[in-house]
DRENPA-933746 format. One record per residue: x, y, z of N, C-alpha, C, O, CB in turn. Coordinates in pm, whole numbers, plus 50000, padded with zeros to 5 digits. Glycine has a CB too. Layout:
<nodes>
XYZXYZXYZXYZXYZ...
</nodes>
This chain:
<nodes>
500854988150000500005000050000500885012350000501665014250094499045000150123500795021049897501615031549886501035047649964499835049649982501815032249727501805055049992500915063550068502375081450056503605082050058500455052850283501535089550048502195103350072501985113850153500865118250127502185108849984502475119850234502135127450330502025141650275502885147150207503025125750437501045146050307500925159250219500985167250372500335164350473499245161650096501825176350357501645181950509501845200950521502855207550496503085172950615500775204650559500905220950563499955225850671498895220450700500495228450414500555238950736499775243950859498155250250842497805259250765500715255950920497485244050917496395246650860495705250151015495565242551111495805234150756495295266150999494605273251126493385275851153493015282051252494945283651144492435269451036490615276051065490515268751144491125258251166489195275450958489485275351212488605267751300486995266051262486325274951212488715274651433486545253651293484885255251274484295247651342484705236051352484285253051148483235251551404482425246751480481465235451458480365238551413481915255451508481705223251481481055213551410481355198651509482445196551561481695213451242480295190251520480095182251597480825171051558480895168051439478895180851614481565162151678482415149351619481825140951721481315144051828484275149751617481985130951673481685114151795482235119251914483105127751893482765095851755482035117252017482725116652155483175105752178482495095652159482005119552263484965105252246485235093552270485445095152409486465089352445486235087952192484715102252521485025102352608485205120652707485645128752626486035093452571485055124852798484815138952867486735138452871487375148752851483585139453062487385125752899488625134052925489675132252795490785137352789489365128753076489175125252711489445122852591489665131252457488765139552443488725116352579490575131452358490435140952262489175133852165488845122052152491985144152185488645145752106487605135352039488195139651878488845149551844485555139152079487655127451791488375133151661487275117951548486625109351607490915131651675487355118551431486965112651337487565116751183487535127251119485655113851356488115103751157488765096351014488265100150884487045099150871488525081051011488685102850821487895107050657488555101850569489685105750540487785122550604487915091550510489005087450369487985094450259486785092550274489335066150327488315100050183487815106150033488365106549952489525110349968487485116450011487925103349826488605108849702488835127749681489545133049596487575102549576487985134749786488235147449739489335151749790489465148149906487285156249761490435159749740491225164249749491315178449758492455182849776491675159449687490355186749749490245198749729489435203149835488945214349825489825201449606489155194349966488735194250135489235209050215488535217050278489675179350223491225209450179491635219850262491205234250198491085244450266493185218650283490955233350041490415246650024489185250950056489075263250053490485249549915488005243350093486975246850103487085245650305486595254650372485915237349994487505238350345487795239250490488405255550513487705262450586489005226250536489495261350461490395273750481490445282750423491345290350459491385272950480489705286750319489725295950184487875300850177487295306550084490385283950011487345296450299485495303250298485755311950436486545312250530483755287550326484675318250392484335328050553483185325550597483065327250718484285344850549481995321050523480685319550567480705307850669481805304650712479725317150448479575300950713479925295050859478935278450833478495270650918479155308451024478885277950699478315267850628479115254450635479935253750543478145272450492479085242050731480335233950722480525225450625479715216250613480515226950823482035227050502482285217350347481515203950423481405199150536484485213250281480885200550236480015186350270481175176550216481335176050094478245184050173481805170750280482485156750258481965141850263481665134650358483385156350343481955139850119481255121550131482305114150133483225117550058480265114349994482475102650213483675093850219483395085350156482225081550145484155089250330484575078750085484325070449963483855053150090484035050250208486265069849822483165045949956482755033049989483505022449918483555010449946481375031649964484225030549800485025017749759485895024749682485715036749660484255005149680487325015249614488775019349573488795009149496488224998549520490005020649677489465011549398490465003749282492025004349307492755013649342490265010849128492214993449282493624991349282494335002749217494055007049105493954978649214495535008849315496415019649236495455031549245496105041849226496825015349066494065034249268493475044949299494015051749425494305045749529492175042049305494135066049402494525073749499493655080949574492865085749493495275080949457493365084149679492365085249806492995090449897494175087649920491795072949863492135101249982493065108050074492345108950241491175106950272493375124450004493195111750306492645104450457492705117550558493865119050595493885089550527492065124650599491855131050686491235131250810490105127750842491625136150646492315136750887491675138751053490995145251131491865149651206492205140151122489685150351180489325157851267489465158951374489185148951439488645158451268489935170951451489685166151591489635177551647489795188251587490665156951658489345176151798489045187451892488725179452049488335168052071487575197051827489095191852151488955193752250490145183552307489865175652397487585193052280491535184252246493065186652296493115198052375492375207852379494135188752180494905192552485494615202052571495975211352505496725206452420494535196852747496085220752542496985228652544498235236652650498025238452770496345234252504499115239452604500395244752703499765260552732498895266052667502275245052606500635267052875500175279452874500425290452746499955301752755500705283952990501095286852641501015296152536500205290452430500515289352311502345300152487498965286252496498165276852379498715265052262498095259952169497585287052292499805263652298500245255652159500025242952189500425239352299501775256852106499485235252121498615218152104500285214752022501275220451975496435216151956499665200652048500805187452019500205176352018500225169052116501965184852122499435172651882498815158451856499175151451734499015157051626497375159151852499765136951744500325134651668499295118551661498575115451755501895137251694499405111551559498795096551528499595093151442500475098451374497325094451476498965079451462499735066551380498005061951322496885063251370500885050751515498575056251194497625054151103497995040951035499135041150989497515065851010497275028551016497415012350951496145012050889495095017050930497604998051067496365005350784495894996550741495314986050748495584981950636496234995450714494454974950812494594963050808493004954950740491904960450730495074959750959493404939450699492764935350639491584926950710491404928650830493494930850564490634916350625489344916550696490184902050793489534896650883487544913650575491374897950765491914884250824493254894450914494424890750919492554869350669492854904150961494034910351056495164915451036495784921951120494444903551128495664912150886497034914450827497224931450828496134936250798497134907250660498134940950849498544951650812498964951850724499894944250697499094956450864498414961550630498654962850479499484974950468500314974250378497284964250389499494989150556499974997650582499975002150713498945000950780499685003650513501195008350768501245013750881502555023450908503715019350912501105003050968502045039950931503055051150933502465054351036501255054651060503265061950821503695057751124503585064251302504075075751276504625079751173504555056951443503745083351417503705097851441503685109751314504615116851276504935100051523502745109251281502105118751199501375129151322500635127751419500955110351086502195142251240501675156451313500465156351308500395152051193502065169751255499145157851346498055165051332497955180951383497425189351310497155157251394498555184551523498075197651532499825197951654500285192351754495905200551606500315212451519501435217651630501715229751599502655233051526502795210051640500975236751648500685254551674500035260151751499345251651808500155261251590499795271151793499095276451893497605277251825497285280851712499755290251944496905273351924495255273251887494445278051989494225274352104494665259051857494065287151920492875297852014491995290852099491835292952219491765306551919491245279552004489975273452089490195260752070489605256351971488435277152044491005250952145490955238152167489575228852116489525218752046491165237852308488365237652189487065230252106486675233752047485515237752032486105226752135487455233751993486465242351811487075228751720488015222651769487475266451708486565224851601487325211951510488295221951405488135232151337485905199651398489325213251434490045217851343490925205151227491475194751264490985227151432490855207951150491435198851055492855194451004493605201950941490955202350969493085184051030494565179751116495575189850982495115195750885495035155151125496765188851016497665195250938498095181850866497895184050747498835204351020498535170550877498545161050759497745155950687496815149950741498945152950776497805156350570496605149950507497905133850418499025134150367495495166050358497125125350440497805111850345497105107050263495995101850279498195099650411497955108950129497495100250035497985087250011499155083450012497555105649935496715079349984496755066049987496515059449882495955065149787496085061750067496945043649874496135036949744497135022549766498285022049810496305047349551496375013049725496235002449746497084993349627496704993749510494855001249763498084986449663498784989049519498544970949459498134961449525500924995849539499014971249294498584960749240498574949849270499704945349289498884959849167497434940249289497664925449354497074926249491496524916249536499334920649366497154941049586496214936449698495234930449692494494933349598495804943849758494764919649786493874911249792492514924849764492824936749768494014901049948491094920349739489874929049760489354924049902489564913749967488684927349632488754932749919488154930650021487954947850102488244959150062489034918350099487224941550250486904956450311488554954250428489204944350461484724958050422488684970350460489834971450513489704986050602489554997550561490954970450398489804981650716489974990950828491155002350789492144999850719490404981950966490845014150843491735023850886491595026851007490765032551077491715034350822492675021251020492625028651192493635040051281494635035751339492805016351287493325052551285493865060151345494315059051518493375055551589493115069051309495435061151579495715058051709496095074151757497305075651739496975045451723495565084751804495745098451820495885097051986495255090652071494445108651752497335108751987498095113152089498135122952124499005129952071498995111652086497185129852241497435139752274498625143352372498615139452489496425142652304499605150452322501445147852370501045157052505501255150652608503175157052232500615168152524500305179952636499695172552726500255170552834499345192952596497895164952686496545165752812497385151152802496965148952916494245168752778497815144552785498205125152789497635119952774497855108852824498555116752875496465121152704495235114452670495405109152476495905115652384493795127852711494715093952472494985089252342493535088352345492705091852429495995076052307493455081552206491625078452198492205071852001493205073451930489935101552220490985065251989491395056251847489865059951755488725061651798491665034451887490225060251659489075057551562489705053851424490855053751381488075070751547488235050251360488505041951251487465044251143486405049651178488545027651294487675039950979486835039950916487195029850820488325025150828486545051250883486375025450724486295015550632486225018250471485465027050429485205008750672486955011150386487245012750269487124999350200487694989450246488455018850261486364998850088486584983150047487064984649908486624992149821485134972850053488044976249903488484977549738487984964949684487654954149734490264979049702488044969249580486984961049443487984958249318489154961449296485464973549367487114951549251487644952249156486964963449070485944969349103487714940149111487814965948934486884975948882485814969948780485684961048696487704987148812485234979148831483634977148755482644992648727481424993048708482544965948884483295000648731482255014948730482075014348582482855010748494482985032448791480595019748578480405017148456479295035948475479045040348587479574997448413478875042748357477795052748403477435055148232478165054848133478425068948516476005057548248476105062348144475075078948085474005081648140475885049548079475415084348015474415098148004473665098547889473945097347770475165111948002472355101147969471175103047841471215116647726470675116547615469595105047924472065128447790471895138547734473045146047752473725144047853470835143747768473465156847646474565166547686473755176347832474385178047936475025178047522473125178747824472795189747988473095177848036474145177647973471015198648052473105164748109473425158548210474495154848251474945153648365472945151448215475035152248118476985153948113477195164948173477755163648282477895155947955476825180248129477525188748126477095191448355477835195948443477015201247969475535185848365475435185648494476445177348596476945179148707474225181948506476435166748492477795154648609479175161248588480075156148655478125133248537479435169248526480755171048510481045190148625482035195148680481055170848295479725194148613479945209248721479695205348859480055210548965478735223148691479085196048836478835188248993480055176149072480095169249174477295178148965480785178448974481285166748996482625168549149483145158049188481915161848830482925178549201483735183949271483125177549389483755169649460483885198549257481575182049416481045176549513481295161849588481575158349703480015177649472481075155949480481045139449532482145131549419481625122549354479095131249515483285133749399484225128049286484055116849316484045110649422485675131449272483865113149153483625095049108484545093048998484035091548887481895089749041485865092649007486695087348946486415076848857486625077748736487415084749020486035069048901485645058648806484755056048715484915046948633485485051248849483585064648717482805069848629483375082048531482625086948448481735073648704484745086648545485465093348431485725088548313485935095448213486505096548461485735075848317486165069748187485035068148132485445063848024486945057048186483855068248121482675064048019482305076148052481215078447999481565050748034482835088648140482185103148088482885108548018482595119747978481865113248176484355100647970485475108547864485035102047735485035109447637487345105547895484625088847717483765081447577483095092247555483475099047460482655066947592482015096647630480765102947588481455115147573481265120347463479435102647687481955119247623482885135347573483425135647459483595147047416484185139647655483855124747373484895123547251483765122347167484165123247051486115110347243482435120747170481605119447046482195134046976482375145347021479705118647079482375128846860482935146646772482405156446760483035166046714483155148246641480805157846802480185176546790480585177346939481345186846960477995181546750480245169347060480405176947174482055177847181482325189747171479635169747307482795173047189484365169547165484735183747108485565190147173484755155147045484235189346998484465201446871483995211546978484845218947026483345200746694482765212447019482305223847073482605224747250482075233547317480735224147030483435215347303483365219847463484865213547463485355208647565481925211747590485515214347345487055210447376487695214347515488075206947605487955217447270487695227147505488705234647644487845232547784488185223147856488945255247622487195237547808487115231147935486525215947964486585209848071486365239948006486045212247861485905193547970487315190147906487525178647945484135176347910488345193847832489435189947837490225195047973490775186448043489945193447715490285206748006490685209248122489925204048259490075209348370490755221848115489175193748233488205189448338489055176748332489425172748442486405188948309489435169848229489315157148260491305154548224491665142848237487875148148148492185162748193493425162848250493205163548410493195153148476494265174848190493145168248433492485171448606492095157348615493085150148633490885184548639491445153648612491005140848699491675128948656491755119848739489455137748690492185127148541493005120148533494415120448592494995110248631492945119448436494795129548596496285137448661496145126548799496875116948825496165160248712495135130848864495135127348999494535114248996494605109449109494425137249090493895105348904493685092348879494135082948764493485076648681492605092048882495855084548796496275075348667496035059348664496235052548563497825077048646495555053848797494655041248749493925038648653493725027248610493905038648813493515047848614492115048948514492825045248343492345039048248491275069748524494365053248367494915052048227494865039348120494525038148002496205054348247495465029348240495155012948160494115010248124494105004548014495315000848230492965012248178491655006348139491445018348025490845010347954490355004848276491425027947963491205035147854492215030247737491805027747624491345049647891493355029447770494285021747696493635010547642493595008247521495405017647772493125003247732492774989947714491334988047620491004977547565492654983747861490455002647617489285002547554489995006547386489645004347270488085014347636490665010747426491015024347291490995015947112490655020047001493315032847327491395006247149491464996947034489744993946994489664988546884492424981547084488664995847045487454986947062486435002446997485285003346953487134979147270487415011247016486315029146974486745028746826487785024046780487015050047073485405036546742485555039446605486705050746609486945057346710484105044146536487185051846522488345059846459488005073246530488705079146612488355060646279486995076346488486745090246559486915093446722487485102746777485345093446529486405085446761486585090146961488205082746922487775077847026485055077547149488805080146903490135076446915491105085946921491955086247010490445069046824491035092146848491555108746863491215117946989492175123847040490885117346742490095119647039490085123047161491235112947266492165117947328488515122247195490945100247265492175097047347492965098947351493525099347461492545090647363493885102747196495345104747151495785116347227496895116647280495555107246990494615129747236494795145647299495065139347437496045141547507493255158647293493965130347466494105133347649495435127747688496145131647781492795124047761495715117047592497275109147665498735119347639499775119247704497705090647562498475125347556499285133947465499715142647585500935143447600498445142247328498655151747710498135161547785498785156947893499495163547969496665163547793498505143447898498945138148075500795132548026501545128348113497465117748159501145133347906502445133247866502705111147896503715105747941503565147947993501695105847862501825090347869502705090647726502555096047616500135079847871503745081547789504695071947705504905061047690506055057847660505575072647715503735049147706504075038247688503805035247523502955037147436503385030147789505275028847545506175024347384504965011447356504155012147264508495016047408505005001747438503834992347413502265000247285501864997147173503214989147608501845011547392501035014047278501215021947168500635020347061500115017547313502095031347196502235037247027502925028546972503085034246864503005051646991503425019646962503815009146848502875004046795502854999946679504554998446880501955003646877500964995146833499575005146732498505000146696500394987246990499885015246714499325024646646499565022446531500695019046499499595035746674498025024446388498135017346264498945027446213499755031146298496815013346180499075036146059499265045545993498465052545998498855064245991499505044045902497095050746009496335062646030496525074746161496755086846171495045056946038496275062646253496175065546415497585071746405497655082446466495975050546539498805067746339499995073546405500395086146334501235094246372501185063546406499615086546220499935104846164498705113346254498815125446270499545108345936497435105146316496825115246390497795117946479498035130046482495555112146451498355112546542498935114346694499865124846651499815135146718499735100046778500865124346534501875135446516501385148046504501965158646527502655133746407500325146346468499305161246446499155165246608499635175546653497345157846357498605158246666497885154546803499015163846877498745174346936497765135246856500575157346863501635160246952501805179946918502105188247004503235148346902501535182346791501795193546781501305203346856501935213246893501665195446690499985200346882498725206846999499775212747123500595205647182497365191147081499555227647148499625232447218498365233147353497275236747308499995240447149498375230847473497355241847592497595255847634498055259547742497355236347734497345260647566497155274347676497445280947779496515284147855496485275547712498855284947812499315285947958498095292748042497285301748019500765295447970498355284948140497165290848293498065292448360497695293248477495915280748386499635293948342500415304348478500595317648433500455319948313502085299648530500905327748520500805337948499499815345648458498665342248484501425338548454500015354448406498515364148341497805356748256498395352648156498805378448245496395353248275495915345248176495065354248057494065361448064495025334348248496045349647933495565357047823495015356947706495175364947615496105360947799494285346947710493355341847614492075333447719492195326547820494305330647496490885337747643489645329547669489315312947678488435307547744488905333647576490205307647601490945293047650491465286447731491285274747765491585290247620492455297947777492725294347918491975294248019491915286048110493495300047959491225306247998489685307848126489175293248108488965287048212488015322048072488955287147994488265275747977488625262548079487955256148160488485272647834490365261748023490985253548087491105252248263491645242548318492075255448027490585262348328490785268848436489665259948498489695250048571490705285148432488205270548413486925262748487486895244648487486145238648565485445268148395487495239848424487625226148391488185220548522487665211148582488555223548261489185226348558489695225648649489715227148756490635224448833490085227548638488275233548789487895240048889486705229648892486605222748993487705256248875485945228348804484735215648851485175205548835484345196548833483405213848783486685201248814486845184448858487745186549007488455176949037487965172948712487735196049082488315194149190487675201149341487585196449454489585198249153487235217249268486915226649376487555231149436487235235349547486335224449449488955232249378490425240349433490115256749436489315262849366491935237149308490585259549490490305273049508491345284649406491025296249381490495275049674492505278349365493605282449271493255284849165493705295049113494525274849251492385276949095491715277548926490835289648947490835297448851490605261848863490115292849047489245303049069489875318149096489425329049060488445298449181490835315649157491705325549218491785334749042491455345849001493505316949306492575318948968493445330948869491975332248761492235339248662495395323148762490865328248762489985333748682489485347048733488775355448678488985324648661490005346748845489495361748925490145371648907489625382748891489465362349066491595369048907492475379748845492365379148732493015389148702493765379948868491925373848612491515382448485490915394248483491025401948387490745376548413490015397348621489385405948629489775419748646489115430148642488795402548696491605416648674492685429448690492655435148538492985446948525494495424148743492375429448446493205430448266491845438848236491585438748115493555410748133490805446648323490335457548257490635472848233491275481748290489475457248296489585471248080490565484648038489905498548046488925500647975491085483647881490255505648106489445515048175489745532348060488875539948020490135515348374491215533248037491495545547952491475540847793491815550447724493045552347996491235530947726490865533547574489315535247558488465532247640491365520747477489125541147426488275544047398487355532747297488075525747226488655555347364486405531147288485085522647281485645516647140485555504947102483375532247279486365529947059486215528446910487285515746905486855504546880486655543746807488825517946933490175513146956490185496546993490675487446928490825522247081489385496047133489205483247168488375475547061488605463447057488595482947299487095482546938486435470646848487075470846742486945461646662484965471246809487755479346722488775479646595490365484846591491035493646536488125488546496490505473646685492225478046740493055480646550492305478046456493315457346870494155484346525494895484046418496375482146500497085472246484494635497546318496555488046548498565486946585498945475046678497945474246749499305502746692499525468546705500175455946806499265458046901498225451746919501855456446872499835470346983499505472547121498305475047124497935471547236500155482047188497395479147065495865482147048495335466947012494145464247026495495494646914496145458646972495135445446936495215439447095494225434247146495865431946788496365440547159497225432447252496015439347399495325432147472499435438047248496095452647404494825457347489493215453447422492145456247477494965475147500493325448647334491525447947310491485432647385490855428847484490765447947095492335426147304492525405847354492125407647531491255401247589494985396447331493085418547596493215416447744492045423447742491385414947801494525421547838491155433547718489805432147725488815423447750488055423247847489565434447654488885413747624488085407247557488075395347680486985391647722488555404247397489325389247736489355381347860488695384347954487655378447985490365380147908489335396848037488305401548126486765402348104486025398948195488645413048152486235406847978485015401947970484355390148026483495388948113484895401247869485185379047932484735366047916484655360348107483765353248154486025356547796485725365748175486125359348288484755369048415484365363848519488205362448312484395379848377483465385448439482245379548393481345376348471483535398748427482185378148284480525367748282480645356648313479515353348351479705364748150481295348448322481695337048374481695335248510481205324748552482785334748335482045341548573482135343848715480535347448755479955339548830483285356548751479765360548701478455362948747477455350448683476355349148737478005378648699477835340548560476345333848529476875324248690476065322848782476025322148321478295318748697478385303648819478355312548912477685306848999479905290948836478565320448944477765324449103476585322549188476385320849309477575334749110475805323549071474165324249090474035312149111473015310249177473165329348974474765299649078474105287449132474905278649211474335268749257473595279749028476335280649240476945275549317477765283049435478535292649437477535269249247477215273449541477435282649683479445280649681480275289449700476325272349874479575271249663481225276549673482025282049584483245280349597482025267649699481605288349496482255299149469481655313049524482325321449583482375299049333480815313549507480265327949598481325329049739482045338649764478245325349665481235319949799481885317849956483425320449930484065327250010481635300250030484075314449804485255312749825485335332649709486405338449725486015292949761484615337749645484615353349638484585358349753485485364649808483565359549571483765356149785483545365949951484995359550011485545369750053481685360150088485525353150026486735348150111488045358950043488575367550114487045328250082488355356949920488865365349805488995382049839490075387949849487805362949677487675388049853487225400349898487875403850003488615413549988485975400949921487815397150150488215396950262489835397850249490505407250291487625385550330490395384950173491585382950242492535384450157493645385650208491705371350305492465385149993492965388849884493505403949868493105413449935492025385849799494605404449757495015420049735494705424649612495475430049533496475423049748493415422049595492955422549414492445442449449492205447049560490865405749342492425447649358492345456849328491095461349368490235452549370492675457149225490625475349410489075481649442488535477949338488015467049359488795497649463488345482049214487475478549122486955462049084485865457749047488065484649017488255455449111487765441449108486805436149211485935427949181488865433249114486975441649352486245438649467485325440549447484535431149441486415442949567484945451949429483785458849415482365451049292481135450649286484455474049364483675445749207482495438049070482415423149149481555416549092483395435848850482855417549229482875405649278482055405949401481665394349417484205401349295481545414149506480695417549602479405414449580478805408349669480795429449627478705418149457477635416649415477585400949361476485395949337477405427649323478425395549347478225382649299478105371649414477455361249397479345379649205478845374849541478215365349605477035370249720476535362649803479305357349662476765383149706476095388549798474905379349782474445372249871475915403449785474435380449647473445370649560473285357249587473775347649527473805370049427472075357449745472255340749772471515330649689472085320249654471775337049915470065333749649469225326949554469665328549377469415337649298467725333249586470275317949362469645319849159468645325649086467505325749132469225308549092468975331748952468005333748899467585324648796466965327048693468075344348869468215309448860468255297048716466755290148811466575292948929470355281348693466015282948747465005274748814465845258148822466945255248775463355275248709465065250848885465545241048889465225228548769464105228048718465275238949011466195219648734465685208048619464155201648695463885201648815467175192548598463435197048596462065195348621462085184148668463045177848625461175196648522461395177948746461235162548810461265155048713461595144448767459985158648890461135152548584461615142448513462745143348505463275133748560461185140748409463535151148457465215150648460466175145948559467235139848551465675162448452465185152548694465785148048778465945128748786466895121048799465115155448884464305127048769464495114248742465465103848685465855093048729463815113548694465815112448546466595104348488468305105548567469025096048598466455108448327468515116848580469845118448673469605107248793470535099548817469995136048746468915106548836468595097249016468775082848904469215075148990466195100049144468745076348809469005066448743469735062748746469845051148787468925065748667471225073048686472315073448644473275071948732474255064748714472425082448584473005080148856474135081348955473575071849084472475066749103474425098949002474805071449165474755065049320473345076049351472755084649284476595068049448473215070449485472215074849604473105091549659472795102649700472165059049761473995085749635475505094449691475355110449640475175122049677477225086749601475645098749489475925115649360474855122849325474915134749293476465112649187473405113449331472595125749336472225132949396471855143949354471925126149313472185128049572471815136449678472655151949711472245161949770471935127049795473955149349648475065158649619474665169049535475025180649558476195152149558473695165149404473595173649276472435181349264472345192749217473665165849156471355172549318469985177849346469285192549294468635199049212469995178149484470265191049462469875207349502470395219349406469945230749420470555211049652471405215949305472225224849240472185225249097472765232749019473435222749278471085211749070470775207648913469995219448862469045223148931469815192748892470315226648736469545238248687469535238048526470555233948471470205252348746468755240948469467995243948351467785252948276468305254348165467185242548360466575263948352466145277848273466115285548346465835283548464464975279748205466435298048288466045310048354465275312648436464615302448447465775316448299464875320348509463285325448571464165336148651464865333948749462065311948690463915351548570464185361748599463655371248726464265380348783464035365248502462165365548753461965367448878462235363749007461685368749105461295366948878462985355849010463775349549152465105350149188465955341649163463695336349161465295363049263466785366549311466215371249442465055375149455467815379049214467525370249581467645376149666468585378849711469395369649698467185373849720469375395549815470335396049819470405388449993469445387050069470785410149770471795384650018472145381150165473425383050152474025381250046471785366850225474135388250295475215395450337475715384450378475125379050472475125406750428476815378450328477545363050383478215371150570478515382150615479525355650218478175358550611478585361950781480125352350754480475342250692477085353250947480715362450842482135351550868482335343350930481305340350991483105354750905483395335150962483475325451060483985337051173484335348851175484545311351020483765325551266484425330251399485735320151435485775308851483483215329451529486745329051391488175322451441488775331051467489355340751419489025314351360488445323951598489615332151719491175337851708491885330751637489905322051830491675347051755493005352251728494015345051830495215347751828493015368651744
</nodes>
């Protein structure tokens, strides 16, 4: 079982209820998830709404999964500083330890409110490597409070499988719904028959950049998935085959096994394929493509970084040319200011249509506003966007929903529900003033 310690100081606090293991006890509870994008929505909101985390029920071999700790009501030294550290195993349904790493930091800094939950400072990634037996498999955390001398244990359950995810979509709105929703409740394994259905060639042609930037993203972080697409790729008509060639091309796969095995056709697509540039998303982002690649990136994870730099597009407005210049630039620098226009546009409507229907980005603007060094004018156009707690989208109609509640777990739809949208209805907006957290100094 392979595993990585991802480890950084992490200071919110939030108020939120855990198991009790006891009055003199630290109390705390285990999280294995596929989401990875937990610490931004845990540390990067101000509103007082607590991130919804679903813990996964099952793993594939070589799937990567990440394990987080809660805890609260550790004691502390007279300069407040906590010292809790655990050990974390593995073991199987016949007792065997499959993995086991000791003294892992959870909390070593000064902390205002001992009972408040705070979310350990290590996070581990995990995954189960080729040939582990299947079966269900304990995690079990052993937490040390080093200050109060108090331990306490908890645990949670993971069963690996073999693979078998299979999903399928009746319609482009339901794709395009499983794929904005998808941050919520990540189903890795349902990526691969939502990247088939993505490569049909009109949707493929017309939503290239961002479900391409959606699904580098999820593949990045689920190269399990690679073999089994490999393994389909021979079995797709010529046409979705080429979509595979981009995505492997993207994640930079080199196995010699399969491009050898590429006919003459397939292997002058791919040279074409290799020529394909993406769009830099570091630095100033300066083309509308990149915005694309961004949001992609932002609904296969819910990182708060992809959002960040779609927000600073919002710096590249142009305030001293004149109306005429920017629609009919002529000289370098007049085309070069209309383009950085034309972004900021794109990245300001973009920002006000997903506001209106998803609460974490509004939360993580308002967070932005607060704690960011973006410019008055940018603040100021971003205020109104999450002030805006109700949509002005209505919701998909009970048949749709229907068919979505088909398609997905019990899991993924209860996740999407509430956030599934359709049409307009211009009469339904309201404003609300987001409240901050309360974390103590």
């Amino acid at each position: 079982m392979k595993n990585t310690l991802i480890a950084a100081v992490f200071c919110g606090l939030m108020t939120i209820g855990l198991a009790s293991s006891g009055e003199a006890a630290i109390d705390a509870k285990l999280i294995a998830t596929c989401d990875y994008g937990l610490q931004d929505r845990w540390h990067q909101t101000i509103w007082t709404e607590q991130p919804e985390v679903i813990p996964i029920d099952k793993v594939y071999e070589e799937q990567s999964f990440w394990v987080y700790l809660l805890l609260s009501n550790f004691e502390t030294e007279g300069s407040k500083k906590a010292s809790v550290v655990f050990d974390l195993k593995a073991i199987s349904s016949d007792g065997q330890t499959q993995f086991e790493r000791t003294d892992i930091v959870a909390v070593d800094y000064q902390v205002a409110d001992p009972s408040a939950v705070l979310l350990g400072q290590s996070v581990l990634e995990v995954s189960f490597e080729k040939g582990t037996p299947v079966g269900t498999y304990q995690l079990v955390a052993d937490i040390r409070d080093k200050i109060g001398g108090t331990t306490t244990q908890v645990r949670t359950e993971v069963e690996l499988r073999e693979f078998d995810c299979r999903i399928e979509f009746a319609s482009d709105s339901i794709f395009n719904q499983w794929m904005m929703n998808y941050y919520k409740n990540p189903s890795p394994g349902n990526a691969l028959d939502a990247f088939k259905y993505f490569s049909r060639r009109d949707l493929f042609e017309e939503s290239y950049f961002p479900c391409m930037g959606f699904f580098i993203e999820v593949f990045s972080k689920n190269q399990f998935l690679i073999p089994f697409l490999t393994n389909e790729y021979h079995y797709l008509p010529f046409e979705k085959r080429v979509p595979v060639l981009v995505l492997l091309r993207y994640l930079d796969y080199k196995s010699l096994e399969f491009f050898s095995g590429l006919d003459e056709r397939e292997g002058r697509a791919y040279q074409t394929v290799q020529k394909r540039e993406l769009p830099t998303t570091e630095g100033e982002i300066k083309t509308g493509t990149a915005l694309d690649l961004l949001w992609g990136q932002f609904w296969a994870s819910g990182r708060y970084e992809p959002l960040k730099k779609i927000v600073g597009a919002l710096e590249l407005r142009v305030s001293d040319v004149d109306s005429v210049t920017l629609k009919n630039p002529t000289t370098p620098e007049e085309k070069r200011t209309a383009q950085r226009n034309q972004v900021y546009k794109a990245a300001k409507w973009s920002l006000g249509a997903t506001s209106k229907s998803f609460d974490l980005i509004r939360n993580y603007l308002a967070y932005m506003v607060e704690r960011e060094n973006f410019s008055a004018s940018t603040n100021e156009e971003l205020t109104p966007m999450f002030t805006r707690k109700k949509s002005n989208i209505s919701p998909l109609t009970p048949e749709q929903l229907e068919m979505l509640k088909k398609q997905m777990t019990p899991e993924q739809f209860e996740m999407i529900k509430n956030n599934a949208v359709q049409v307009k209805n211009p009469n339904f907006e309201e404003e609300q003033t987001p409240k901050s957290k309360k974390t103590p100094q």
